[in-house]
Residue frames relative to the residue before (quaternion, step in Angstrom):
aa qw qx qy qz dx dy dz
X 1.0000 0.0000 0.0000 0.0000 0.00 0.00 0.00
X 0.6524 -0.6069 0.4195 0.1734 3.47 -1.42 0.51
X 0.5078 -0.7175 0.3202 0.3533 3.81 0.12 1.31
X 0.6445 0.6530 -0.2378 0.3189 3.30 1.31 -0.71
X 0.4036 0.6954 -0.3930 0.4462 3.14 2.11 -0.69
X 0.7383 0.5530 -0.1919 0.3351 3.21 0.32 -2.31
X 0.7112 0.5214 -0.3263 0.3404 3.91 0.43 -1.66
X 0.7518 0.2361 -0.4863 0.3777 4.23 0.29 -0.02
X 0.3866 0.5712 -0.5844 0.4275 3.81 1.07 0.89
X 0.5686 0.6590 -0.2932 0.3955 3.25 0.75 -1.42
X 0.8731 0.1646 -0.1022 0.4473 3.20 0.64 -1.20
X 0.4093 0.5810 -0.4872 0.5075 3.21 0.95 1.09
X 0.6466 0.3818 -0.2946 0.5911 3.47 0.47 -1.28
X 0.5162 0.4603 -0.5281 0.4927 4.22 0.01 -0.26
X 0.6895 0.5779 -0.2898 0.3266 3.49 -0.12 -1.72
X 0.7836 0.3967 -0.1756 0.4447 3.65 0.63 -1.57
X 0.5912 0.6172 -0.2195 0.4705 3.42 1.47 -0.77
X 0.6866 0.3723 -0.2253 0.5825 3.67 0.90 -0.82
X 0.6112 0.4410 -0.4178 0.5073 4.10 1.08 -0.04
X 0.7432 0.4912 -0.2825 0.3557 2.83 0.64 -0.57
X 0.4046 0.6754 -0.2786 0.5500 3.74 1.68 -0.43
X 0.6546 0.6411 -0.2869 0.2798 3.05 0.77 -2.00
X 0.6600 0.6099 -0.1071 0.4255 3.24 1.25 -2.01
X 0.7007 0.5123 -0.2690 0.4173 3.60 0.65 -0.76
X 0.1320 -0.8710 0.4676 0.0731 3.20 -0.90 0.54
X 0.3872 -0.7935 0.3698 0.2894 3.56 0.17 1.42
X 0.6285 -0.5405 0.4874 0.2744 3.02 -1.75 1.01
X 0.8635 -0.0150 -0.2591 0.4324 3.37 -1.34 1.65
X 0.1360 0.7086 -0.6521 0.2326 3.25 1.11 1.44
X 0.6932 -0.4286 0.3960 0.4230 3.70 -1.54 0.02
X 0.5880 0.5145 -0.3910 0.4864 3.78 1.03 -0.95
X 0.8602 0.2662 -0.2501 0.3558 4.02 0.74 -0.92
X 0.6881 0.5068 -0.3812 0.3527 3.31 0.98 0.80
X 0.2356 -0.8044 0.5133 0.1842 4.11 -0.42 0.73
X 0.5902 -0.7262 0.3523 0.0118 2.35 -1.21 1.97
X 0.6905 -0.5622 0.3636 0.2737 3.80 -0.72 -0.06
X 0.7404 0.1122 -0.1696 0.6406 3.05 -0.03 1.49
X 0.7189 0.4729 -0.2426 0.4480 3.29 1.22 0.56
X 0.2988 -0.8442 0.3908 0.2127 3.55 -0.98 0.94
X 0.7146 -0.5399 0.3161 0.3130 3.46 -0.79 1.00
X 0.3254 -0.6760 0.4295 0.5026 3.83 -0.50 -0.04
X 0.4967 0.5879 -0.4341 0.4682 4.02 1.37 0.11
X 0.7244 0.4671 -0.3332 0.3822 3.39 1.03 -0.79
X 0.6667 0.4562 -0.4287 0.4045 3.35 1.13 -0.61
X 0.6341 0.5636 -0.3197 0.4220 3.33 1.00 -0.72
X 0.6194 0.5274 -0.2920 0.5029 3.90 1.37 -0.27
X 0.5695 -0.6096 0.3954 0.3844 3.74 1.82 0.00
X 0.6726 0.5361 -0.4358 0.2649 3.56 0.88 0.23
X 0.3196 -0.7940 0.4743 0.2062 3.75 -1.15 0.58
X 0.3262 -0.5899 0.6368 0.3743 3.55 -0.92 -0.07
X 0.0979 -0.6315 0.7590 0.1245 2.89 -1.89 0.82
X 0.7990 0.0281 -0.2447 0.5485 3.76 0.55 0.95
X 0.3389 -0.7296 0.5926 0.0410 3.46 -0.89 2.37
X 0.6169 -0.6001 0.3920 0.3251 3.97 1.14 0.12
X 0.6680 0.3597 -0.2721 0.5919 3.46 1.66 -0.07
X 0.9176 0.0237 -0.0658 0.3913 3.51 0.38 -0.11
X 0.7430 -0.4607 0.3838 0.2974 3.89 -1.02 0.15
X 0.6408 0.6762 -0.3543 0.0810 2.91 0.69 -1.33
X 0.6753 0.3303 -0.2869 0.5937 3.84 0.46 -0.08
X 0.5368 0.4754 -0.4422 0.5388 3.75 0.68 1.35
X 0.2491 0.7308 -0.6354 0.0113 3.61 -1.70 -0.03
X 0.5600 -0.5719 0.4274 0.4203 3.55 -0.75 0.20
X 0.5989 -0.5483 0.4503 0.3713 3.04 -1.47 0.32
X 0.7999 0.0947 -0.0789 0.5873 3.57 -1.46 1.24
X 0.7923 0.2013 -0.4529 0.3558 4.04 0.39 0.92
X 0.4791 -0.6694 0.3482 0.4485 3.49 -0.46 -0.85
X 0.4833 0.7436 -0.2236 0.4043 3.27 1.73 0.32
X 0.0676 -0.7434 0.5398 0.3890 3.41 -0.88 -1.01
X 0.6077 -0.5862 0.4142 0.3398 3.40 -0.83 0.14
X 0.4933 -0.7276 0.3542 0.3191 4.01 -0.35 0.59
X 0.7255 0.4495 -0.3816 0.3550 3.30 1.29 0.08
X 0.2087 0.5788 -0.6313 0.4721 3.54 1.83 0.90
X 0.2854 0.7231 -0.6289 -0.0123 3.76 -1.46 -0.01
X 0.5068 -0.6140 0.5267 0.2980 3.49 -1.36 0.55
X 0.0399 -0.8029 0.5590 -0.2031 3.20 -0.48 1.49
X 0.8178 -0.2877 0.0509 0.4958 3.70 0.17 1.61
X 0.6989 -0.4333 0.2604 0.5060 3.67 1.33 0.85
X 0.5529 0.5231 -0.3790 0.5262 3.55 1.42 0.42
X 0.2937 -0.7209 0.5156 0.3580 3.56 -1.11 0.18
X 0.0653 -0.8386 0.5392 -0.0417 3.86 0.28 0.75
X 0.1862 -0.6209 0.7433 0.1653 2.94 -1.46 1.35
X 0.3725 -0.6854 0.6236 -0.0499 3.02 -1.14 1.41
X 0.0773 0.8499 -0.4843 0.1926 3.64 1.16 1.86
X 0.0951 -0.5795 0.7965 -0.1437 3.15 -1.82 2.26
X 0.7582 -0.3499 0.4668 0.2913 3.02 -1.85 0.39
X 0.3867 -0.7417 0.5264 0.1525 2.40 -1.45 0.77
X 0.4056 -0.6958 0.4043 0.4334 3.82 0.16 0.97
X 0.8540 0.2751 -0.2156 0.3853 4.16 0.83 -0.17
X 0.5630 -0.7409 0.1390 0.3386 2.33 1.80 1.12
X 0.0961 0.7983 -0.5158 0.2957 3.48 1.55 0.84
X 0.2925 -0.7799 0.4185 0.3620 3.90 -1.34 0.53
X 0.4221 0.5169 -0.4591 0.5864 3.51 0.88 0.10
X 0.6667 -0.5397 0.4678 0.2130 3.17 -1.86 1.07
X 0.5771 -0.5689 0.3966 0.4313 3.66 -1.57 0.55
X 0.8596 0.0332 -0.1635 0.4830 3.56 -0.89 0.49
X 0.3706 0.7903 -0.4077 0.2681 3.20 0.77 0.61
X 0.2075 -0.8745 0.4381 0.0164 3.60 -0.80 -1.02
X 0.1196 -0.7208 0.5768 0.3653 3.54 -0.96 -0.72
X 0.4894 -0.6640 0.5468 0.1433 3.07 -0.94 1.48
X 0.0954 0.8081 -0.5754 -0.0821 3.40 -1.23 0.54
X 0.6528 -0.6224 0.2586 0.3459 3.68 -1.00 0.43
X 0.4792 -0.5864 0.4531 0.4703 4.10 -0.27 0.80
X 0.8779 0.3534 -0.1409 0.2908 3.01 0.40 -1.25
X 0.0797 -0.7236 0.5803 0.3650 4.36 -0.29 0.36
X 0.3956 -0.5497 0.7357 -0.0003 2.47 -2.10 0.40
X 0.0183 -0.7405 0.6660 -0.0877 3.71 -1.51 0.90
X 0.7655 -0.1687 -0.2088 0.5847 3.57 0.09 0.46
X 0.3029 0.8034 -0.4471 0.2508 3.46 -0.87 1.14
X 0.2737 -0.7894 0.5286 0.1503 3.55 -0.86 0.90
X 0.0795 0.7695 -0.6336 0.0068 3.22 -0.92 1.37
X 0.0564 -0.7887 0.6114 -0.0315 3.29 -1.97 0.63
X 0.0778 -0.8245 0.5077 -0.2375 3.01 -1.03 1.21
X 0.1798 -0.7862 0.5432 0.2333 3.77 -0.10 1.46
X 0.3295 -0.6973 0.6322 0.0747 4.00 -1.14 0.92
X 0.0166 -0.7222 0.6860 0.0874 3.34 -1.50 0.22
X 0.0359 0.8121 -0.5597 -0.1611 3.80 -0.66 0.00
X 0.4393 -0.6073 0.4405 0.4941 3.43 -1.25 0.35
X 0.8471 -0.3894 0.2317 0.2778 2.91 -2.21 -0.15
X 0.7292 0.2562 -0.1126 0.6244 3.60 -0.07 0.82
X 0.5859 0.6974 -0.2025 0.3595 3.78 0.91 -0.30
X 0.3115 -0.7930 0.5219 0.0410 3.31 -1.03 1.44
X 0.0263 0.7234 -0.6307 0.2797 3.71 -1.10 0.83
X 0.1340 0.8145 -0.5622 0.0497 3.06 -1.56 0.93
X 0.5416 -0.4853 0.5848 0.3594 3.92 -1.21 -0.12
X 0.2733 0.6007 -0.7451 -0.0966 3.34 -1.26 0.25
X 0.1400 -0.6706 0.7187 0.1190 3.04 -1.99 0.28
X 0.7469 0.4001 -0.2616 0.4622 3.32 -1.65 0.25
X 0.4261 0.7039 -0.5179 0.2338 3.07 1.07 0.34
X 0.2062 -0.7409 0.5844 0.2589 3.74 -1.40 0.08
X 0.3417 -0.8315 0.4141 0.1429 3.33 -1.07 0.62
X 0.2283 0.7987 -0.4380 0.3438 3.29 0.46 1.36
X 0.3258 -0.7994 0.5023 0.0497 3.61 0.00 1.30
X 0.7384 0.4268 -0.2566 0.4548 3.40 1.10 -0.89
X 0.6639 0.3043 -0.3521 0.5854 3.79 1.27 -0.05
X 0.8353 0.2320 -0.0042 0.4983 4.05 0.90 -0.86
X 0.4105 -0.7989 0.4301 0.0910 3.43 -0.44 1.53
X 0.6654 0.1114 0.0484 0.7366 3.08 1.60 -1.16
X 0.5462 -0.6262 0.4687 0.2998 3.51 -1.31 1.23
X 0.6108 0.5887 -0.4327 0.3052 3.74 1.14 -0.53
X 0.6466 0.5882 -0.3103 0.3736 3.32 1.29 -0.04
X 0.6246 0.2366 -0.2367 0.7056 3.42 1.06 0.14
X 0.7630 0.1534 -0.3110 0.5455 4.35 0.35 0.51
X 0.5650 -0.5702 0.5665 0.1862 2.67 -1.95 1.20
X 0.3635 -0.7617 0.5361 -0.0170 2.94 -1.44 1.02
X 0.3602 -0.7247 0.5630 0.1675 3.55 -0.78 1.28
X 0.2662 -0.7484 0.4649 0.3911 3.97 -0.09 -0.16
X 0.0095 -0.6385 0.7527 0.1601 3.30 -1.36 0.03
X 0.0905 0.7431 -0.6337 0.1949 3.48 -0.93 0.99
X 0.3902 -0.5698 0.6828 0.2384 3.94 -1.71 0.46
X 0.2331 -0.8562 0.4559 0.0693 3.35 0.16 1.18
X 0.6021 0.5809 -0.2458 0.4896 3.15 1.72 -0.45
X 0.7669 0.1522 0.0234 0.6230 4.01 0.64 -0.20
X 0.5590 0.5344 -0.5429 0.3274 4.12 0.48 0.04
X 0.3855 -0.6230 0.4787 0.4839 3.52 -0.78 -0.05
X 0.6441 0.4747 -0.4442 0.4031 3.70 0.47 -0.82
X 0.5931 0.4547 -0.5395 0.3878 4.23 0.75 0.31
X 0.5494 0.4243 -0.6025 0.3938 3.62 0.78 0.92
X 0.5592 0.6439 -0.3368 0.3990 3.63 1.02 -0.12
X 0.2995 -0.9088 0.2805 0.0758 3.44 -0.74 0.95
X 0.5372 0.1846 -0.3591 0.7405 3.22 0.50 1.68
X 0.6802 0.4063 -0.3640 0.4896 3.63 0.45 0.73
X 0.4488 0.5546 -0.5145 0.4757 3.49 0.85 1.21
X 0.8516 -0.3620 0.2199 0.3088 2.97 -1.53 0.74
X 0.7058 0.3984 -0.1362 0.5697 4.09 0.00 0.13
X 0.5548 0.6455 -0.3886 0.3528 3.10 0.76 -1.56
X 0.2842 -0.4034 0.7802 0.3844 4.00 -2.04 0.57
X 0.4674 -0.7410 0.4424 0.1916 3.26 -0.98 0.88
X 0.8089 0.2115 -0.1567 0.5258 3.63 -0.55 1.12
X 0.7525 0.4016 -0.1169 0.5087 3.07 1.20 -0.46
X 0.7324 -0.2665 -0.0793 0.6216 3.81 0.72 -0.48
X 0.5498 -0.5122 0.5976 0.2799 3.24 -1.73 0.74
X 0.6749 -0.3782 0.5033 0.3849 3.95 -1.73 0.92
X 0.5304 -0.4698 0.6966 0.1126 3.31 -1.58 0.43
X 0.8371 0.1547 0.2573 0.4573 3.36 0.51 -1.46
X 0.1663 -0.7187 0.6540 0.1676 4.04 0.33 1.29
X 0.2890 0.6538 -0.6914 0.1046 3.70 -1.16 1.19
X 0.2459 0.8102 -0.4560 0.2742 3.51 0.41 0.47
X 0.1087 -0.8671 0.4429 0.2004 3.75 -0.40 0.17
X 0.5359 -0.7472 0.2134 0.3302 3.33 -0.75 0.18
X 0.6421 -0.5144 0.3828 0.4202 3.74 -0.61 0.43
X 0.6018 -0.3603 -0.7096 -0.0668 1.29 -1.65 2.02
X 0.4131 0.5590 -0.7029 0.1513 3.95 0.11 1.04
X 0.5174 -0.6755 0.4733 0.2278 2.67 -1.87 0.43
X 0.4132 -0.7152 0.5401 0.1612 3.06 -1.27 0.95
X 0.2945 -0.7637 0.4818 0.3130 3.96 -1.34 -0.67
X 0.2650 -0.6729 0.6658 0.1837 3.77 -0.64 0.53
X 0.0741 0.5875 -0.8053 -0.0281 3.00 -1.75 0.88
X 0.0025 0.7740 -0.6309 -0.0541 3.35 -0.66 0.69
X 0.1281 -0.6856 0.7148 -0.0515 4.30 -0.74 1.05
X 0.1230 0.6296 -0.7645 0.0632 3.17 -1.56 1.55
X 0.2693 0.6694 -0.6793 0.1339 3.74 -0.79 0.42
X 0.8261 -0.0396 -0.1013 0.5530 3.66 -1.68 1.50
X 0.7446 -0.4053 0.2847 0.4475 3.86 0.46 1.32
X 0.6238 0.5469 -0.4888 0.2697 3.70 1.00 -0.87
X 0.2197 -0.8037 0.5393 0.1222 3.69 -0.91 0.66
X 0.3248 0.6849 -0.6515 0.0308 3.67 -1.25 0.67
X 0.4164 -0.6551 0.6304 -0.0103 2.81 -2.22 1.23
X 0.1049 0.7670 -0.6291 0.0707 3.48 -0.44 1.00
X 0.2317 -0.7173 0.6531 0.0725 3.39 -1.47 1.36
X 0.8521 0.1545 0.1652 0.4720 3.65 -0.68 0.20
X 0.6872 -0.5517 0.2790 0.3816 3.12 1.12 0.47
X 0.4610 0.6096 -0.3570 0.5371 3.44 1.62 -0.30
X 0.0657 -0.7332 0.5643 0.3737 3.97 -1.18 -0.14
X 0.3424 -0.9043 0.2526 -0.0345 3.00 -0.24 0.96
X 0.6790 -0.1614 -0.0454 0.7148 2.78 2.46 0.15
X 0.0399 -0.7185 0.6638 -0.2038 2.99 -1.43 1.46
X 0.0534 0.6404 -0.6973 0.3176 2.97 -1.35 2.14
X 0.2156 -0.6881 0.6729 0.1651 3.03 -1.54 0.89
X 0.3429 -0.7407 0.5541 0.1637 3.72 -0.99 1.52
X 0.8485 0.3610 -0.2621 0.2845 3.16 -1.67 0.22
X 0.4915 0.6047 -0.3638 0.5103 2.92 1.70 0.95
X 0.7058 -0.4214 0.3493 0.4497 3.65 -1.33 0.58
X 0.6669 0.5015 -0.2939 0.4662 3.52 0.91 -0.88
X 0.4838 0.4898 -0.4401 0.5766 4.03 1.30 -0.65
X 0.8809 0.2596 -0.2847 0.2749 3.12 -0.53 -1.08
X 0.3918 0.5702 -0.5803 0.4297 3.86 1.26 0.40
X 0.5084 0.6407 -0.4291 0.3832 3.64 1.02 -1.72
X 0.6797 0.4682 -0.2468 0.5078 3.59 0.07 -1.80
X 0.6732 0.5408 -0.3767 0.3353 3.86 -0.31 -0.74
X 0.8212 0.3171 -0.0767 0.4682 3.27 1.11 -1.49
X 0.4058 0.7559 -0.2433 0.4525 3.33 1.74 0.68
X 0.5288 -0.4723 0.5080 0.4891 3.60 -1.23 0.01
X 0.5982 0.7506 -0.0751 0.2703 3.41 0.85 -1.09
X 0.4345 0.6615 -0.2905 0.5378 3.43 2.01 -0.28
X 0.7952 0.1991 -0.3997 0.4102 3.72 0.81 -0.37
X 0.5688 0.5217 -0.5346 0.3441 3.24 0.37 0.94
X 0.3997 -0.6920 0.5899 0.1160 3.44 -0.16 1.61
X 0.8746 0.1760 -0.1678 0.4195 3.67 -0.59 1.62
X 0.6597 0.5660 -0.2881 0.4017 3.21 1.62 -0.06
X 0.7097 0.0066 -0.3978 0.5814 3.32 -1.09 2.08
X 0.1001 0.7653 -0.4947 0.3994 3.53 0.82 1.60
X 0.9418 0.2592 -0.0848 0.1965 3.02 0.37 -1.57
X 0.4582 -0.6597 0.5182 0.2939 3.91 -0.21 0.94
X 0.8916 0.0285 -0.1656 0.4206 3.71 0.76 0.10
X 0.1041 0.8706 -0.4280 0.2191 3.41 -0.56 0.34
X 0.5200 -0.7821 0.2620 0.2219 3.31 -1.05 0.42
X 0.1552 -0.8240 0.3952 0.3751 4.04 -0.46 -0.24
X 0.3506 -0.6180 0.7031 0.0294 2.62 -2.17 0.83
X 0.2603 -0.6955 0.6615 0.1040 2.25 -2.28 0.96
X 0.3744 -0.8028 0.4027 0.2306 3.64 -0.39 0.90
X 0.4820 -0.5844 0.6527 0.0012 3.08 -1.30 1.42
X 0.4691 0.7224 -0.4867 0.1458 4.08 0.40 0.69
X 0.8639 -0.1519 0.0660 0.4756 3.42 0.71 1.58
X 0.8586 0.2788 0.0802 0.4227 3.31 0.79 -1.54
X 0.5598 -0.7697 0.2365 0.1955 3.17 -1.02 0.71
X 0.0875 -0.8268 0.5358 -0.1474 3.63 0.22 1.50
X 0.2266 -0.7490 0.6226 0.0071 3.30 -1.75 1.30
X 0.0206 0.8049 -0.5901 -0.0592 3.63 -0.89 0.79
X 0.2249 0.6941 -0.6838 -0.0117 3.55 -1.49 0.00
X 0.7809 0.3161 -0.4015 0.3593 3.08 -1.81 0.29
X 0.1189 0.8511 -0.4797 0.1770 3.57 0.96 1.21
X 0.2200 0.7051 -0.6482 0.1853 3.66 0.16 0.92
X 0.1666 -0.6401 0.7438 -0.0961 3.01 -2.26 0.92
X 0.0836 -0.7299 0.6753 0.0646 3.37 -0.91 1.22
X 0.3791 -0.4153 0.7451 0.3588 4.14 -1.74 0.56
X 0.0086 -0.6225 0.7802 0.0614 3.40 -1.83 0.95
């Protein structure tokens, strides 16, 4: 047959083929990926909220004021403590602090990608209570997720005081942590006392609180003289203010 037969199929089957391309939309286009500081349309629809949109504070404050301290600061869509000396040589940064959450929380899944500087300590708490007249610092009545440079801090020769680690209390399952300055991710899940930490996708610890076995944990801790600490079934988070310079974003939190 005659080439001419074949060529207006040819150009049909092209025609439908290249509309039909048109329609698709390649994988990690801008339309299929969620930005920073932002909540999927599954996540909103899964109940979850942001407690930081990358522009402002507002669902933060120091511990025991109603403020924050000026060295919290938006820093490229990150919240960033932006840690100097203290002129009295205090360890926590000048105007700084630990930031905690307006709002408490009791069964609930929270997450948050972290960075720290080089050599530099930081942490999660939850469950914290806010009470100035029994606790100076929320770390004293909430457990504490670390954040740590596992790679140069002193406290990463100290066991249960690496990166992941419930601080003081159990050591990671599993050394995934990265080094300063990438960033890593927290997922932290409490519901009915049951606890888990996950770093990086890894979980990285798993405990059920308020049990004879918690309070041995607590006994054999720094954490024994605080009368009431890892008590409470609700409570707020924090971000620690320990001196050094540390970067968060994508703070979301779901009620379970």
């Amino acid at each position: 047959m005659r080439l001419h037969f074949f060529l207006p199929i040819f150009l049909l089957l092209f025609s439908c083929f290249s509309s039909c391309d048109s329609e698709k939309k390649p994988l990690g286009s801008p339309a299929s990926v969620v930005q920073d500081n932002a909540l999927s349309d599954a996540e909103q629809a899964g109940g979850w909220k942001l407690l930081f949109d990358g522009k402002t504070i507002a669902h933060w404050h120091n511990y025991g004021k109603s403020t924050t301290g000026r060295s919290w600061i938006i820093e490229d869509g990150t919240l960033h403590l932006d840690a100097r000396p203290d002129a009295n040589g205090h360890w926590q940064a000048s105007n700084g602090g630990d930031l905690i959450s307006n709002e408490s929380y009791q069964d609930f899944e929270f997450t948050t990608d972290w960075k720290i500087d080089t050599c530099g300590n930081s942490g999660i708490f939850f469950n914290v209570v806010e009470d100035t007249t029994r606790y100076d610092y929320g770390w004293k009545s909430g457990p504490e997720m670390q954040i740590l440079d596992n790679t140069c801090h002193p406290d990463a020769k100290i066991t249960k005081h690496r990166a992941g680690d419930l601080y003081d209390l159990i050591s990671c399952a599993k050394e995934v942590a990265k080094p300063a300055p990438q960033w890593n991710t927290a997922r932290i899940v409490s519901k009915g006392g049951h606890l888990e930490q996950w770093l990086n996708g890894v979980k990285v610890v798993e405990v059920q609180m308020f049990t004879p076995e918690w309070d041995k944990l607590i006994a054999g801790s720094k954490f024994k003289e605080w009368p009431g600490f890892g008590g409470a079934k609700e409570g707020r988070i924090g971000l620690q203010d320990h001196g050094n310079k540390v970067w968060f974003k994508n703070i979301k939190i779901k009620k379970l």
